[in-house]
KEMAR-824704 format. One line per 5 residues: their letters; for each residue x, y, z negated of N, C-alpha, C. Coordinates in steps of 0.2 Angstrom, whole numbers. Example, Ala and Ser with C-alpha at 12.3 -4.5 7.8 and 13.67 -1.06 7.14 Angstrom:
// residues 2
as	66/-28/-39/62/-22/-39/66/-16/-39 | 64/-11/-35/68/-5/-36/64/0/-39
//
This chain:
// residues 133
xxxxx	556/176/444/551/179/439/547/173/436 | 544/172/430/538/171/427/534/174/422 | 529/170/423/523/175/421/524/173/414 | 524/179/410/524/178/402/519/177/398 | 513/186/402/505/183/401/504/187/402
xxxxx	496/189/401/492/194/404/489/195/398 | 488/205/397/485/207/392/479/211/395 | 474/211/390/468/214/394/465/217/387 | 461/224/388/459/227/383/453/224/381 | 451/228/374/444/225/371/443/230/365
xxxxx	435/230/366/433/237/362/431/232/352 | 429/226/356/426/222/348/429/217/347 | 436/218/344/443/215/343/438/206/338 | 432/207/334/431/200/332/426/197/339 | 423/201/341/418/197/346/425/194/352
xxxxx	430/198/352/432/194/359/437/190/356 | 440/192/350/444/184/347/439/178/349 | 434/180/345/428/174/344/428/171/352 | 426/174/356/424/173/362/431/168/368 | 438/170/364/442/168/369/444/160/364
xxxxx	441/162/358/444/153/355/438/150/357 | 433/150/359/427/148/359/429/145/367 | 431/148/373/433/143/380/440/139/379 | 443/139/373/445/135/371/452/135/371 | 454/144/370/462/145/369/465/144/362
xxxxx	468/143/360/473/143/352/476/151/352 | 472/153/346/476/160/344/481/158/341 | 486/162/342/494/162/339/497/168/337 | 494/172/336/493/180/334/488/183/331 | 487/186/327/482/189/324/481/194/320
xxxxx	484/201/321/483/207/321/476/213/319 | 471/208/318/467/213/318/469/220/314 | 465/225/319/461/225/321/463/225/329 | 469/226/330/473/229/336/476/223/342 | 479/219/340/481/213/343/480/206/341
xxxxx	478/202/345/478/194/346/479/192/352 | 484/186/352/487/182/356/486/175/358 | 484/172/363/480/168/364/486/162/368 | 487/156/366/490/149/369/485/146/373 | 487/143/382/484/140/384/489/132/382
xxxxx	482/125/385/486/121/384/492/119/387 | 495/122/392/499/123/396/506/128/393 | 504/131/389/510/134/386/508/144/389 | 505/146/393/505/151/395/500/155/391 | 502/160/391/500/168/385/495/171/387
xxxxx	491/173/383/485/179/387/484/182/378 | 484/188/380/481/194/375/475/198/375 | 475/200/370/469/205/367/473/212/366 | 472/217/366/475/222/366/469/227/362 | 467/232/357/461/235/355/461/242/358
xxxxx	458/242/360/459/252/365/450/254/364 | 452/261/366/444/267/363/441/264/369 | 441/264/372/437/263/380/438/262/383 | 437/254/388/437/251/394/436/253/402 | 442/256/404/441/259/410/438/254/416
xxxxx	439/256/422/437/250/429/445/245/429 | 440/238/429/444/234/430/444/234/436 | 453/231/439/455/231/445/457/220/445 | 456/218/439/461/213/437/454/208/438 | 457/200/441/453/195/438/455/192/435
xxxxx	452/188/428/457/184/426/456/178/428 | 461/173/429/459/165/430/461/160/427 | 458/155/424/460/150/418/458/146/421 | 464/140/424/459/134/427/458/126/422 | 452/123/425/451/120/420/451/113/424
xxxxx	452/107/421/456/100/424/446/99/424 | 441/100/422/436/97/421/431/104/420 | 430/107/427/426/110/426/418/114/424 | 416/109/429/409/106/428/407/106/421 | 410/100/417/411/100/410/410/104/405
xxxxx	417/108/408/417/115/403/412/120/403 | 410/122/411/405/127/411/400/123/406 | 396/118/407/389/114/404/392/114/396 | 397/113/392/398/116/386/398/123/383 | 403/128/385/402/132/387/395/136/387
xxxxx	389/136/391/383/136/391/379/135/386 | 380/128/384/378/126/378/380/129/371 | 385/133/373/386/135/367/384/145/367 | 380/145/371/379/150/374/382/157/379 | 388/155/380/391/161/385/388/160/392
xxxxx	383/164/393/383/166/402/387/166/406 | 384/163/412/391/164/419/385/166/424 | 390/173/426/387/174/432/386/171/440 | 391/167/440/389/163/446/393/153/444 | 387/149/444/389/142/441/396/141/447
xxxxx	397/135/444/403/132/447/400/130/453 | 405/133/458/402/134/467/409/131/469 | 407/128/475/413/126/481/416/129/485 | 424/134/484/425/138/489/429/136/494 | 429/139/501/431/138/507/437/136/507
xxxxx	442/139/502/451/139/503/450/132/498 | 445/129/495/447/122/492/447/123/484 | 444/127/480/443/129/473/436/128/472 | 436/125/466/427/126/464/430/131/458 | 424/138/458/425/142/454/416/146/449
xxxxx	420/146/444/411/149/440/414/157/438 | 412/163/438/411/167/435/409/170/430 | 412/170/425/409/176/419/412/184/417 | 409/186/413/414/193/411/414/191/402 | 419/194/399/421/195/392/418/198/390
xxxxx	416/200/382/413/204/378/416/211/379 | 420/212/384/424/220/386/421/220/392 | 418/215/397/418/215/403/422/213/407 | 426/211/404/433/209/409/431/204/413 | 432/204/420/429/198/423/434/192/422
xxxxx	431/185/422/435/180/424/432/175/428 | 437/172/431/436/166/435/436/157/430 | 435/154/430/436/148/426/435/144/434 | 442/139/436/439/136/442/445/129/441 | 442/126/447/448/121/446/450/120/453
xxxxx	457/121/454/459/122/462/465/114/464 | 466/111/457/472/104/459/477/107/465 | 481/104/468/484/104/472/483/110/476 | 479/113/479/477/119/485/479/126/478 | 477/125/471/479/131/468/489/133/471
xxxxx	493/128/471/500/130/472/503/130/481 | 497/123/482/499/120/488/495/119/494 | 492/126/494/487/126/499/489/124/507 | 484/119/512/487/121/518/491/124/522 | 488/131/521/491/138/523/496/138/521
xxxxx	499/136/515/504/139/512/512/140/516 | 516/149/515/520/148/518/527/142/519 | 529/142/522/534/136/524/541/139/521 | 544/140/516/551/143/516/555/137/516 | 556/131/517/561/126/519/566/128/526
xxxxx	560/133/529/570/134/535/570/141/534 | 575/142/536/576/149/535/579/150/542 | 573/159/544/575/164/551/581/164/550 | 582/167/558/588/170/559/587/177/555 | 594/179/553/593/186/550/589/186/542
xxx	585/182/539/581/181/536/583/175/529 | 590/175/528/593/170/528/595/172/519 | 591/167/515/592/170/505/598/164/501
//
């Protein structure tokens, strides 16, 4: 499987257009009032989706960025809030948090190497008895 993209609701189809070209995605879709489609530089998809009412999110989104730091302090400067600045975390990510013009939470972090290949990571090069793909 691969991830095609992740869509997420939103009540004010131009504030969160606005809000997702502004961290720096390329829209590739534009629908208003109802859909927009967003390109990371990387090739991977994120959308906007318009709905009456934003229920409980259960979702985080995460968008990482080669130059964190950076981004948060432009970002900032161009006024979006983040709830927690770019921190150092224990599994090996530095990550900042904000939420979207919906709410949506997201993560902006930068993980290199431990995002895919973390120490822990499981070992599938031998294969169990019985367990065998």
């Amino acid at each position: 499987m691969k991830l095609n993209q992740v869509t997420v609701g939103c009540i004010d189809y131009d504030r969160s257009v606005a809000f997702y070209r502004q961290l720096g995605l390329t829209q590739i879709v534009d629908a208003p009032p109802r859909y927009a489609r967003f390109e990371t530089p990387s090739g991977e998809t994120f959308s906007l989706h318009r709905v009456d009412k934003i229920g409980p999110q259960t979702t985080m989104i995460y968008f990482e960025c080669d130059n964190l730091d950076a981004t948060v302090a432009r970002l900032e400067n161009e006024g979006i809030a983040f709830d927690i600045e770019p921190t150092d975390q224990s599994w090996g990510w530095r990550e900042a948090r904000l939420h979207d013009p919906a709410d949506n939470p997201l993560c902006l972090f930068y993980g290199g190497e431990n995002r895919r290949f973390p120490p822990w990571r499981i070992d599938h090069s031998t294969k169990e008895k019985g367990n065998e793909k």
